[in-house]
Each structure stands twice: as structure tokens, then as C-alpha cells.
C-alpha positions, 0 to 999 in steps of 0.5 A: 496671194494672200488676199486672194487666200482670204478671198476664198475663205470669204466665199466658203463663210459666206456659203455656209453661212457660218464660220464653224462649217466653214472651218471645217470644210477649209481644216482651219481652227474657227479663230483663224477664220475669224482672223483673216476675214478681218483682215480681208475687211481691213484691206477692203475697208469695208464690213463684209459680214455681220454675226448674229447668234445664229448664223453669219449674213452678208451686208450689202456690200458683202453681197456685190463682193462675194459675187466678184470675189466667188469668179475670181476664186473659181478663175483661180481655180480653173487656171490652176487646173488647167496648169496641172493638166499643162504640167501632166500633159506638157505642150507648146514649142521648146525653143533651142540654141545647140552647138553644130556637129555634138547635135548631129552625133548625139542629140538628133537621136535623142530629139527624135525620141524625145519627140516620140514621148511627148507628140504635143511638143515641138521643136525650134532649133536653132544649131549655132556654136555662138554664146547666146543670152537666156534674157534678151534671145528668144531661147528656152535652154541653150546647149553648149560646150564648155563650161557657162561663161555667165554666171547668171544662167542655170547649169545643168551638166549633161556629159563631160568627154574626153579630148585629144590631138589628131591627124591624118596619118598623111599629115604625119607622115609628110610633116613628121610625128610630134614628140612632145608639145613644144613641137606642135609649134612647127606643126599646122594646128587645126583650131577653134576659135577662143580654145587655148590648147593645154595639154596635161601629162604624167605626174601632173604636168601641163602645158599651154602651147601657143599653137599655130596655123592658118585655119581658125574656124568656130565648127568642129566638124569643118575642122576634123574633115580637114584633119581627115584631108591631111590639113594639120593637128587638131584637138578633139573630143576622142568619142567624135572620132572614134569611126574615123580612128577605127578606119585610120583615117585619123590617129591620136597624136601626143598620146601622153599628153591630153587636153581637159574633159570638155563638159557638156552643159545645158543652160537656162535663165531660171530654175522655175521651168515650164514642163516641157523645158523641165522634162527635156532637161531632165530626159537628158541628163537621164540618157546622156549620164552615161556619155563620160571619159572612157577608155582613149584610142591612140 
């Protein structure tokens, strides 16, 4: 970058004819104009000016550089343009890894208007709740629950929901109402795979109960429709629920006792973003802020 920085210098010396005119027109005092054009001299090895009294010439060799030197300044400058009218203007394809049922609930609405915003930008998503890697996968942001397992990617936390156990009132009724978490071990336990079930209580009490069951599954919503259907228990995000509690499909079980906040992050290989990943984070983090830990239904 600096070579290129003494390049353009170069030119602006070599059009005006004169180190003082070019200072002026580059705010530069004349003895860095001097001093940086024999630097570039120096790495050039080869005198590309002569000074007379009057005014500064090009030598020969100066002549066939400055040609070379004067495209390359004005490639420089148009790419520079074309970024800034690519970062006003952002284009191109976001390509994205999102867990299953939270982007059916939330994000498909903010897509829609996101894209609405921004008609130059598309989309290719890709809803999978298996971990990727932002180095080898041909991913631009990846949205995942839970907290980053890699400490290597950029995080971004976009919500953080509050979580409970649920069942049908079915299920209770046919295999009796849990009283306190030890007894979830007589219970089928709905589970996501690699999801230990901690339950913290009043006055800071936790608990880590090793819960049981025939189905382990890797998608929330294949889990919660069994739980509708009367399988068993299973632990949840309370706002992906709340339609089936408001239709008692579905009721809080263990009210005393919940599991942690599940946060919601966004992840990227890299702080340096493209404009369109930037504003797509960014319009995120703006419409879910207000997606927190709210009042609980039992």
C-alpha cells in the first residue's frame, strides 16, 4: 500500500511539473513530497525525476514509469469506487446455515423483509441444525442456538429465550405430574441430541438430571409435535410454544425449575464483512433485540 501511496504521489509530481504545486494539491508539506519520492526511487532503483531551478522533468525512464504508474493509480481508484458504490449499493448472494424450526418462527418474516430492503441481494440457505465451519463450508454467516462451540469464529448475539419443560396434558394425565426433577427419570424425555438437561430452582439451586427416553432427535419441531401427540416431556424455548400453551395443547411442567436462557447467535469467519453480510447482521441484531426472557407460561 505504500508503494502504491508513492506511486500516486509520483503521478501528481509529475503532472504539475513541481513538488510545491503537487504538495498542494495532496496537503502535504514539500519535504515529504521529497522524501517519499526517493523512496519510491529507491525501490524502483532507478531516478525518475531531475530538478532543475525551475521545474521538475521526467527522465526517460521516469517517462515509460509514470505511463505505467498513472494506469495503475487510476485502476486503484476506480476499484475504489466501484467498492464504495458496492458498500452503498450492496449486491451479490448471502450464503447462509440456519437452525430448522427458529427460521420458520422467526427469521422467514425478517428475510422477506430484509429482502425487501435490499432487491439486489439474494439469498442461499441452507436450514440444517448441524455445527458448520465458517473456513472450509461455503458459508457467509451461520445462525445457530446455543453458544459458539469454536472459538475461532466472530459472534454476534442476536436473542436470548427463555426455556421450559412441556407435555401434553395427556401424557400428564396418563403417566402422572412430575414434582421435582428427580422424577423426570420415570418419565419419556423428548431430547435434542448433545443437550444435557439442567434445571435451575429458587435460591440458586441446579440440578442436572440424566433424562431418559426412547427418542433423541437433532430438530425441535419434530419433538414439540410429539409432545402435542402425547410422547413424553420435552424442554423448549417458552416463545415456541406459547400457541400451543394458549391452546392447552401443551402446559409447563416443573414451573419451579427451568433450564438456561438458549441464546441466539449469529457467527462469521471474520470482522472484515461484505456489505450485504454486514447489513444483514446488523438488521438483525436491530429487529431481534427485543426477542428476550419474558414473563413464563405455566
Amino acid at each position: 500500500m505504500e508503494v502504491l501511496r508513492n506511486m500516486q504521489l509520483f503521478v501528481e509530481v509529475a503532472r504539475a511539473s513541481s513538488f510545491r504545486r503537487a504538495s498542494d494539491v495532496l496537503g502535504l508539506p514539500v519535504s515529504t513530497v521529497s522524501r517519499r519520492i526517493a523512496e519510491l526511487e529507491r525501490d524502483v532503483g532507478l531516478k525518475l525525476l531531475t530538478r532543475t531551478t525551475r521545474r521538475v522533468e521526467l527522465t526517460e525512464g521516469g517517462r515509460n514509469y509514470f505511463e505505467n504508474c498513472k494506469r495503475i493509480v487510476q485502476e486503484a481508484e476506480l476499484a475504489r469506487l466501484e467498492l464504495a458504490n458496492l458498500q452503498a449499493n450492496p449486491s451479490g448472494v448471502i450464503r447462509a446455515s440456519l437452525p430448522v424450526d427458529f427460521s420458520v418462527m422467526y427469521l422467514s418474516p425478517l428475510l422477506a423483509e430484509f429482502a425487501s430492503l435490499y432487491p439486489d441481494i439474494c439469498f442461499d440457505l441452507d436450514l440444517t441444525p448441524t455445527q458448520v465451519s465458517m473456513v472450509t463450508d461455503a458459508v457467509d454467516i451461520a445462525i445457530r442456538m446455543g453458544a459458539p462451540r469454536d472459538p475461532n469464529v466472530i459472534s454476534r448475539r442476536l436473542a436470548r429465550l427463555s426455556a421450559g419443560l412441556y407435555a401434553s396434558p395427556a401424557y400428564l394425565s396418563r403417566r402422572g405430574l412430575p414434582r421435582q426433577p428427580q422424577d423426570l427419570l420415570k418419565h419419556e424425555c423428548l431430547r435434542m441430541r448433545d443437550a444435557p438437561w439442567l434445571l435451575g430452582g429458587a435460591k440458586g439451586r441446579a440440578q442436572t438430571v440424566a433424562a431418559k427416553g426412547r427418542f433423541v432427535a437433532n430438530n425441535v419441531g419434530l419433538l414439540r409435535s410429539m409432545a402435542v401427540a402425547g410422547g413424553g416431556i420435552m424442554m423448549i424455548a417458552d416463545q415456541m410454544v406459547q400457541a400451543d400453551c394458549a391452546e392447552q395443547r401443551l402446559v409447563r411442567v416443573l414451573p419451579g425449575w427451568s433450564p438456561p436462557d438458549i441464546e441466539v447467535h449469529a457467527m462469521t469467519s471474520t470482522r472484515l464483512l461484505p456489505a450485504k453480510v454486514r447489513l444483514f447482521v446488523e438488521f438483525l441484531v436491530a429487529k431481534m433485540a427485543g426477542v428476550e426472557p419474558g414473563a413464563r407460561r405455566t
